[in-house]
Every structure is written in structure tokens, then in C-alpha cells.
C-alpha positions in Angstrom: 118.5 -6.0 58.9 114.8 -6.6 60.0 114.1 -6.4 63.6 111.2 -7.9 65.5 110.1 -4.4 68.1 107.5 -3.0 67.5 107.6 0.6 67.5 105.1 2.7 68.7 104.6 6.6 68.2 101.9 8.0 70.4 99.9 11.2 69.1 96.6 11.1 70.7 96.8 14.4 73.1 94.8 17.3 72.7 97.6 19.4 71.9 96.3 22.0 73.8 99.4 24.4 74.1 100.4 23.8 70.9 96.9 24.8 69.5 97.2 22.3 66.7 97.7 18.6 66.1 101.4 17.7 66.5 101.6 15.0 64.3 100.4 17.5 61.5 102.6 20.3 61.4 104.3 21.4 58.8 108.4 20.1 58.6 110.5 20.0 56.0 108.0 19.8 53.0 106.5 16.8 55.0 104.0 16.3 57.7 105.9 15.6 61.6 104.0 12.0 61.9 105.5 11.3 58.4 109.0 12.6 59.3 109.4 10.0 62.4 107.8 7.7 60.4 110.7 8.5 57.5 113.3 8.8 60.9 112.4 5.3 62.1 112.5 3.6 58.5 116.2 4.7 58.8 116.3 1.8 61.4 116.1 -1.7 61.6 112.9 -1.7 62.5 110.1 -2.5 60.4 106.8 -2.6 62.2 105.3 0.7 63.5 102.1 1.5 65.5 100.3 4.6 65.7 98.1 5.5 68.8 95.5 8.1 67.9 92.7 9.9 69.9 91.8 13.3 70.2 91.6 14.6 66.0 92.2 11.4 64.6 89.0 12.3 61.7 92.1 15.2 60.9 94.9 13.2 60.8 92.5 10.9 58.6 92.0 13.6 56.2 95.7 14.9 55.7 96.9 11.2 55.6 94.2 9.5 53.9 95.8 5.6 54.4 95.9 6.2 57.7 91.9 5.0 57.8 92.7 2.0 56.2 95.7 1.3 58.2 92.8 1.0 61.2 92.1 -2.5 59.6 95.3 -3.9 58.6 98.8 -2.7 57.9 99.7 -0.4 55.3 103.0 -0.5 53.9 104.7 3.1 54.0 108.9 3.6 53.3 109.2 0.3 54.0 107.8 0.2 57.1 104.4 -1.8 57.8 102.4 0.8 59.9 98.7 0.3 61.7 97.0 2.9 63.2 95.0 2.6 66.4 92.0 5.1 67.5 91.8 5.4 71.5 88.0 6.2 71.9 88.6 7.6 75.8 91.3 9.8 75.1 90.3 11.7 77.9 91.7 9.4 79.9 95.2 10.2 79.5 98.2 9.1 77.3 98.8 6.1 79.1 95.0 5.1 77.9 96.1 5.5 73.9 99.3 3.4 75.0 96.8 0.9 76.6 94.8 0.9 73.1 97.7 0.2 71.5 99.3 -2.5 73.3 96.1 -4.6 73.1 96.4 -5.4 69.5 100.5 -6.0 69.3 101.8 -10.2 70.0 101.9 -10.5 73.2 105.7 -12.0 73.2 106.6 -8.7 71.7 109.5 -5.8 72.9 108.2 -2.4 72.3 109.8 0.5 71.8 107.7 3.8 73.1 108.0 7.2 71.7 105.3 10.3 72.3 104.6 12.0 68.8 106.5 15.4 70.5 109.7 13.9 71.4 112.1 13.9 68.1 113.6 10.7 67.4 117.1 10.3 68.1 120.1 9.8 65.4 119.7 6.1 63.9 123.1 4.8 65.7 122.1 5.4 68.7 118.6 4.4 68.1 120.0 1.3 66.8 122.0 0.8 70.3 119.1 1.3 72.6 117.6 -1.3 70.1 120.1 -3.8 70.2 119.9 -3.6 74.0 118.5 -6.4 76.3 116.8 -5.6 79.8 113.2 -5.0 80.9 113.2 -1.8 80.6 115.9 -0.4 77.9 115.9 3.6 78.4 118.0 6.1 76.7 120.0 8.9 79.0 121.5 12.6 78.1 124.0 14.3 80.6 122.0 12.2 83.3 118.1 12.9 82.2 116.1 9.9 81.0 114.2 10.1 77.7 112.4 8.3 74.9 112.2 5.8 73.1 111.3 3.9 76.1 112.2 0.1 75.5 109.4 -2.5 77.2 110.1 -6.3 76.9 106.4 -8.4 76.8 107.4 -9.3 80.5 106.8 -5.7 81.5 104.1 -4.4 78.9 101.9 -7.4 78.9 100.8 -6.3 83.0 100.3 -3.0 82.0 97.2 -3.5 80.1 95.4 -5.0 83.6 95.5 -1.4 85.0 92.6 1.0 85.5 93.3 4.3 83.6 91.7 6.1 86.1 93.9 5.2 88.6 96.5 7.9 89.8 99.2 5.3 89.2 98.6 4.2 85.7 101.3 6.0 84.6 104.2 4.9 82.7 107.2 6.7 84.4 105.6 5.4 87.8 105.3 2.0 86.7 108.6 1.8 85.7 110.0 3.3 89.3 108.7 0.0 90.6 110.6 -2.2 88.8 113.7 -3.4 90.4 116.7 -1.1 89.3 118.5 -4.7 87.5 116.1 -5.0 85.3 116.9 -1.5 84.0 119.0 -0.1 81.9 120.5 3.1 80.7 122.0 3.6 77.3 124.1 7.0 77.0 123.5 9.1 74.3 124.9 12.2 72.7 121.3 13.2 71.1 119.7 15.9 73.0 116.6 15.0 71.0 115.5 12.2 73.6 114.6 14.9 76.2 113.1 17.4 74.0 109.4 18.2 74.9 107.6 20.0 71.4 104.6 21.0 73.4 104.3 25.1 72.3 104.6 26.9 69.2 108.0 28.2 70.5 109.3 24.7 71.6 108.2 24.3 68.0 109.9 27.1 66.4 112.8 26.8 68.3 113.4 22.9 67.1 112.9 23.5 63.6 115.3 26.3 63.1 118.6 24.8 65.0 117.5 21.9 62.5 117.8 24.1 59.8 120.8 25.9 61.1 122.7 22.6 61.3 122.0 21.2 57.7 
């Protein structure tokens, strides 16, 4: 079944302690962008937007359509995917989000997912999903992860705000919504909270997924 959220996978960081593009390491005879791309055609959803900065020419070279995909949508597994280039990087994740937002219908719910956070198991993907609330967010023994689920109502404001400003943060926008229009969705998936950000974060991921297959 086809679902109208957009989903968005954000991998413009420098990378810097994980001395390498995320989104292009090796897994599992695959690249990582292409495996949460291959996670979330699993799911209902069927529109996906990538938020590049820092070595987007590299990610152009290992995954050539992704420089077409600038100008319209590509079709990939099902999924129509476009890929946006932040050009101030510099200014933070919340900037690349910004980039991003700008060019999805502005009456659309978004769900938000950093290119080093693993997506969760499709059922329970599918619940957060199905959910209905402002802000939809998933929860593991009590610690709030990602996706992050955004109705238009909430994301539309977000892309008024300076990216300079201390505050133009995700996590503290969120805090300052009131707590009704939140809501947590329990999961079992550890995934949601794990942070890839160093070649042992890394190494450690990729061989409990290997020891559980």
C-alpha cells in the first residue's frame, strides 16, 4: 500500500570521526545509502529525499543517478528518490534539513532520519507511520530516536528560521511544542538510538548484524 510521507534521509555531515562518507561504506555487498534506501522500500512508503552537502561530487561518482536525481525523481526499488545538495553545509544538519524541506508540498508529513541512524524493522516502521500527531517519535526502554515524524503544520515554520541561530535545532524545536501534540510510539528496535559516527560504532553494527543472520 502507497503512502503519502515523504521520507527523508539526511547525509550531508562531514563525517569527521568516521573519516569517510557514511552513506558510502561498504555493507553487505551494497553501499549504506543504498541499504536504507533498500530498508525503506520494505515500507509503504514511496517517496524518498536525500539531503546532501559535504562530498556530495563522491557520492555522485559511486552512485552515478544520484546527479540526475538533482533535477527530477529517479525511480530506484520502487521508490521515487530526489536528491538535494545543501551548498552551506557548514551550517549544520538542520541547514541540509532546511534544503530539503524547501522543495517537498508544503501539505506534506515527513518522516526524518540522519544517514547514521539504522532504520528500524518495517512493522514497526510501519506503526510510527500509521501514527497521527504533530510530532510522531519512536521510543526504546525510554530514549527517543529516529525516524522523527513532522506533520506540514510543524515543518512548514521550520524553514523561517536562521541557521545560525543557537536554536535552530531540531530536538529544541520540538521541546517547544506542547507535549499533546506529541507522541511516542514504543519499539523493540534498538536501531532507533544507534549513533554510527566512528569506525568502531561501525564495526560493531555490522558484525551483531552478521551474527544475527
Amino acid at each position: 500500500m502507497e503512502n503519502e510521507t515523504a521520507y527523508i534521509l539526511l547525509a550531508g555531515g562531514k563525517s569527521e570521526r568516521m573519516g569517510f562518507p557514511k552513506g558510502l561504506l561498504v555493507y553487505n555487498k551494497t553501499i549504506w545509502i543504498l541499504e536504507q534506501l533498500n530498508r525503506i522500500a520494505n515500507s509503504s512508503i514511496t517517496t524518498v529525499y536525500i539531503g546532501l552537502g559535504y562530498y556530495h561530487e563522491d557520492y555522485f561518482s559511486v552512485v552515478p543517478w544520484f546527479k540526475e536525481a538533482q533535477h527530477r525523481f529517479v525511480k530506484y526499488n520502487n521508490l521515487k528518490v530526489k536528491v538535494i545538495v545543501n551548498i552551506t553545509p557548514e551550517n549544520g544538519s538542520f541547514s541540509t534539513l532546511q534544503a530539503v524541506l524547501a522543495q517537498i508540498p508544503e501539505n506534506q508529513t515527513v518522516l526524518i532520519q540522519p544517514i547514521d541512524v539504522p532504520i528500524l524493522n518495517i512493522a514497526e516502521l510501519e506503526q510510527i507511520i500509521s501514527t497521527t500527531n504533530t510530532i510522531v517519535q519512536p521510543q526504546f526502554e525510554g530514549k527517543n530516536g529516529h525516524p522523527i515524524q513532522l506533520s506540514a503544520l510543524f515543518w512548514n515554520p521550520l524553514l523561517q528560521l536562521n541557521t545560525t541561530d543557537e536554536h535552530s535545532r531540531l530536538d529544541f524545536q520540538i521541546k517547544k511544542k506542547n507535549p499533546e501534540q506529541c507522541t511516542v510510539v514504543a519499539v523493540q528496535d534498538s536501531s532507533i538510538i544507534r549513533n554510527l559516527n566512528t569506525p568502531a560504532d561501525w564495526e560493531n553494527y555490522t558484525q551483531n548484524v552478521e551474527a544475527s543472520i
